[in-house]
C-alpha positions in Angstrom: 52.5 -47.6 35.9 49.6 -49.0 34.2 49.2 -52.7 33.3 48.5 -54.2 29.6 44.6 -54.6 30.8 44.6 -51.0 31.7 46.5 -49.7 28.8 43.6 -51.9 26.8 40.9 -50.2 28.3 42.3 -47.0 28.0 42.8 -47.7 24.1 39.2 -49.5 23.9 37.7 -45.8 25.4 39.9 -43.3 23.2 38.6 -45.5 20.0 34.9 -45.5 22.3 35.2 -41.7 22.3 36.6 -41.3 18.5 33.3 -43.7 17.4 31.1 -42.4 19.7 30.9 -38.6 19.1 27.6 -37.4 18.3 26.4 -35.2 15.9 26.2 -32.7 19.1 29.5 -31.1 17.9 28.5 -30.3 14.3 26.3 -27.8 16.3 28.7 -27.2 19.0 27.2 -23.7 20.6 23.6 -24.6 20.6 22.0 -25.0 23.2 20.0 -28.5 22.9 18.0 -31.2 25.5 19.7 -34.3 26.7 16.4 -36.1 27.3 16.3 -38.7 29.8 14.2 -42.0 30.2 12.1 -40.7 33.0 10.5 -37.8 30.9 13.1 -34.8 32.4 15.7 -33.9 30.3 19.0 -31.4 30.9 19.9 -28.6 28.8 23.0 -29.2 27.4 25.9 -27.7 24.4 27.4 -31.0 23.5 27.8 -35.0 25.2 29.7 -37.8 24.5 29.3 -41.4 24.9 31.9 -43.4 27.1 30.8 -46.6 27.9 28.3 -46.7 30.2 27.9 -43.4 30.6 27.1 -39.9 29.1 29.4 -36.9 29.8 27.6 -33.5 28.9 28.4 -30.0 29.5 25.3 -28.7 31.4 24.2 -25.0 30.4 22.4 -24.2 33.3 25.5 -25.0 35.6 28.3 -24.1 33.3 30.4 -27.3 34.0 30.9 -30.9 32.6 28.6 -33.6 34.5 28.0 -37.4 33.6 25.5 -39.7 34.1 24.7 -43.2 33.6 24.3 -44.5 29.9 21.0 -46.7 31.0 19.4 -43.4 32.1 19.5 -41.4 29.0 16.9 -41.5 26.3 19.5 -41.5 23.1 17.4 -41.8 20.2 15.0 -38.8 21.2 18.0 -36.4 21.7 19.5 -37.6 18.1 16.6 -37.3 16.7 16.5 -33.6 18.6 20.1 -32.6 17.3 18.9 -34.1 13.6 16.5 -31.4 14.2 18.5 -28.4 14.7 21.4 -29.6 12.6 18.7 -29.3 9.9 17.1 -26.1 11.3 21.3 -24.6 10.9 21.8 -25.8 7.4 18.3 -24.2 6.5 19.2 -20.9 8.1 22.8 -21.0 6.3 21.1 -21.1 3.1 18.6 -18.5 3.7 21.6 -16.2 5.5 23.8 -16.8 2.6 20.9 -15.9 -0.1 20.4 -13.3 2.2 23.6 -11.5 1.7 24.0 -12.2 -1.8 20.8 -10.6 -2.5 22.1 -7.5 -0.1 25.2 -7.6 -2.7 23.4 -7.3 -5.4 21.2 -4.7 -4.4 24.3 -2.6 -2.9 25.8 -3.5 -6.3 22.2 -2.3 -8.3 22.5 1.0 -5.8 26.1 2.3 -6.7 24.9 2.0 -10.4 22.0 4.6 -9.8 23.3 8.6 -10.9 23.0 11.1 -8.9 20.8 12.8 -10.9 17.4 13.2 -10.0 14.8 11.9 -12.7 13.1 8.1 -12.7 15.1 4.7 -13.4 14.5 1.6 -14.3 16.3 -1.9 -13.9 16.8 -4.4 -17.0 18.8 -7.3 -17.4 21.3 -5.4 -14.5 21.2 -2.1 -16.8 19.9 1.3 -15.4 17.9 3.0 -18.1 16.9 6.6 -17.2 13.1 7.3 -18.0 12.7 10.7 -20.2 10.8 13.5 -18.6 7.9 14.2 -20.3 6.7 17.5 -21.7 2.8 18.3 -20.5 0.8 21.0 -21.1 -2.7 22.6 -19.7 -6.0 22.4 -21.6 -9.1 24.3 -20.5 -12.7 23.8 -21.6 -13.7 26.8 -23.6 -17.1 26.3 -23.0 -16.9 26.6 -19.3 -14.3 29.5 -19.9 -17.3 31.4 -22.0 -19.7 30.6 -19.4 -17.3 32.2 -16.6 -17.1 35.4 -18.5 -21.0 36.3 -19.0 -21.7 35.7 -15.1 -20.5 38.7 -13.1 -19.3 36.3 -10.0 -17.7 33.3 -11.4 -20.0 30.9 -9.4 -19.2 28.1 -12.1 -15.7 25.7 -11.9 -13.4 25.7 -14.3 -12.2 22.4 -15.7 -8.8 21.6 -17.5 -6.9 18.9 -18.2 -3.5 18.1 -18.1 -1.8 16.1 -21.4 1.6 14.5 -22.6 2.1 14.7 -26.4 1.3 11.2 -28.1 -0.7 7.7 -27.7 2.0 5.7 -26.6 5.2 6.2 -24.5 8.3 6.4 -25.7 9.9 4.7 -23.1 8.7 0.5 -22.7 8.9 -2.1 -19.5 8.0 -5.6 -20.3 7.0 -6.4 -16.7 3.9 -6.7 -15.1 5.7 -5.6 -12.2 7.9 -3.4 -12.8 10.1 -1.4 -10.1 11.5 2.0 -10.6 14.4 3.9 -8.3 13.1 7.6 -8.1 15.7 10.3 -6.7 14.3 13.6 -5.7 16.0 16.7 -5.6 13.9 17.6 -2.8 11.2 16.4 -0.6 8.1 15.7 -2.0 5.2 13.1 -3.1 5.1 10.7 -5.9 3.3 7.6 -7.8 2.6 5.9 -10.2 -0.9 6.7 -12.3 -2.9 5.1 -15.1 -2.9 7.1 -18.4 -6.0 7.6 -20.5 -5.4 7.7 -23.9 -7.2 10.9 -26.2 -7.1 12.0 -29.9 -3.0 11.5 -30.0 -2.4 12.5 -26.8 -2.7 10.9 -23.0 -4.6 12.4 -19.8 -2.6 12.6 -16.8 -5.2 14.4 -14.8 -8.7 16.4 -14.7 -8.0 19.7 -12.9 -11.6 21.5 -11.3 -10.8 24.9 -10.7 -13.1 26.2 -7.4 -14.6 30.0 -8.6 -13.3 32.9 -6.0 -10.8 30.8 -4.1 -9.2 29.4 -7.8 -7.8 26.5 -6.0 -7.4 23.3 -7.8 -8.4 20.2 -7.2 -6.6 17.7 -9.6 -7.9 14.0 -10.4 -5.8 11.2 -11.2 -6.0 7.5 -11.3 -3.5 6.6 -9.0 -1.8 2.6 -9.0 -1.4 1.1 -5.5 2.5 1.1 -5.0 4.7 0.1 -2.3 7.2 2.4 -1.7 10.6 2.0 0.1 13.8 4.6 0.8 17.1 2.9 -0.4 19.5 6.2 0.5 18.7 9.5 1.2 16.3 10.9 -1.3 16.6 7.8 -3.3 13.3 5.9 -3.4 12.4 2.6 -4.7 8.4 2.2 -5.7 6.7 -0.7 -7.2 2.8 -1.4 -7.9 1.4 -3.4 -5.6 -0.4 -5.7 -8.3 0.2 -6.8 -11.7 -0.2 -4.1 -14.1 -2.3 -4.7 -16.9 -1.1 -3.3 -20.0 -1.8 0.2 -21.1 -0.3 3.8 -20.8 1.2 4.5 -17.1 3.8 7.7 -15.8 5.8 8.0 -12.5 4.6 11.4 -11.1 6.3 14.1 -8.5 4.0 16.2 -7.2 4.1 19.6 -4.8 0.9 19.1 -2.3 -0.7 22.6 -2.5 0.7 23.3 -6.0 -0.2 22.4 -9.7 3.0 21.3 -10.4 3.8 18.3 -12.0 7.2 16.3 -13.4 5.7 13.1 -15.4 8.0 9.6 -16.6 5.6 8.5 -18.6 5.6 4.8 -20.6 3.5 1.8 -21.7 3.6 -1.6 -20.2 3.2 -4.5 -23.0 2.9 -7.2 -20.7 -0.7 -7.9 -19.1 -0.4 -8.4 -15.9 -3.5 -10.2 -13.7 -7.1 -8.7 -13.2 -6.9 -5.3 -11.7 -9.5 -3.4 -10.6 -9.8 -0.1 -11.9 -7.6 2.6 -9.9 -9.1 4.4 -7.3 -9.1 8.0 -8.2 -6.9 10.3 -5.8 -8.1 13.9 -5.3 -5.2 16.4 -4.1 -5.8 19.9 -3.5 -3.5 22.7 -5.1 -3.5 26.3 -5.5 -3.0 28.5 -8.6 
């Protein structure tokens, strides 16, 4: 039976241990140093303070040890634990913005058809991109020149062209990302569009004499590219755009065969330098 003093000291250390519990178990699970006066320290998940002592479960020996209050360096292992309590609230938020921003692109996903063609994003709206119509223009002069030489040792040019100045289709975005989904494997980007008498250049075309492979020029936009799903892309440019005429191109490699998404960005973006011009090689 135990006696009124030790009934009062058992009170006096519940209360001790009710006060006394650290900041260790807000993190309870992390592993943390229990540093100690003499420079060493034990890695520990949690401690408590009992009088003069400090009770800790010890990682490294999977048990509960204590050791002398006196020896134990306190303020450095709160101000440790103030440390990685602050390092887990950090890591909450950026884990729970995180997943709302995988939500809300699992959300932007669904919203894509299954069609394949061009889309693009607004205010949480998917807006298909028309396909353009483009057409082939050759130089005549070259064409004449061709026909009086009895090997045609001269290249053909051409020049492929959508129908007006300006895009039907607008983006107000510098940077603007699209979602492409092909019906089948095969390249695509984003170019600059020269405008020309009514109508915009996608690309120059050199035909090589004999062989009649074609070589077609285009000023193509840096992009970052990224697969979403299954034949469902997501491209971006990798600067600001600067305003002007622009398509999102599929192309076959070894083919002159084209599907253009053409529009106009209105909102300058910052300096670019011009767009590197990409050859690729096709055959009639």
């Amino acid at each position: 039976m135990l006696s009124l003093a030790g009934l009062a000291v058992e009170s006096w250390s519940v209360k001790a241990l009710l006060l006394l519990l650290v900041s260790a178990w807000l993190a309870f699970g992390a592993t943390f140093k229990l540093y100690l006066k003499d420079g060493d320290y034990h890695m520990v998940r949690e401690y408590q303070v009992l009088e003069d002592r400090v009770r800790y479960f010890s990682t490294e020996r999977g048990d509960w040890e204590e050791i002398p209050t006196e020896l134990v360096d306190l303020e450095k292992t709160k101000r440790e634990l103030a440390k990685i309590e602050l390092a887990a609230k950090e890591q909450s938020v950026f884990e729970n913005a995180e997943e709302k921003a995988i939500r809300a692109q699992r959300k932007e996903l669904s919203q894509i058809p299954a069609d394949a063609g061009v889309y693009f994003v607004e205010s949480g709206q998917i807006k298909a991109i028309p396909l353009a119509d483009w057409r082939v223009e050759t130089s005549n002069k070259r064409k004449a020149l061709q026909m009086v030489v009895p090997v045609p040792m001269v290249a053909g040019k051409a020049t492929v062209l959508v129908k007006g100045e300006h895009a039907s289709f607008t983006v107000d975005s510098a940077e603007p990302e699209f979602y492409i989904r092909l019906d089948q494997r095969e390249d695509f980007g984003i170019i600059r569009l020269t405008p020309k008498k009514g109508q915009r250049i996608v690309e120059n075309v050199s035909i090589v004499p004999v062989t009649k492979e074609n070589y077609e020029e285009q000023k193509q936009v840096e992009t970052y590219q990224r697969e979403m799903l299954p034949g469902l892309f997501k491209i971006w440019p990798a600067k600001p755009l600067e305003a002007g005429e622009y398509a999102l191109v599929q192309y076959t490699n070894g083919e002159l065969n084209l599907r253009v998404w053409d529009f106009s960005c209105t909102a300058a973006g910052g300096a670019q330098t011009a767009p590197a011009t990409d050859s690729k090689k096709a055959k009639d």
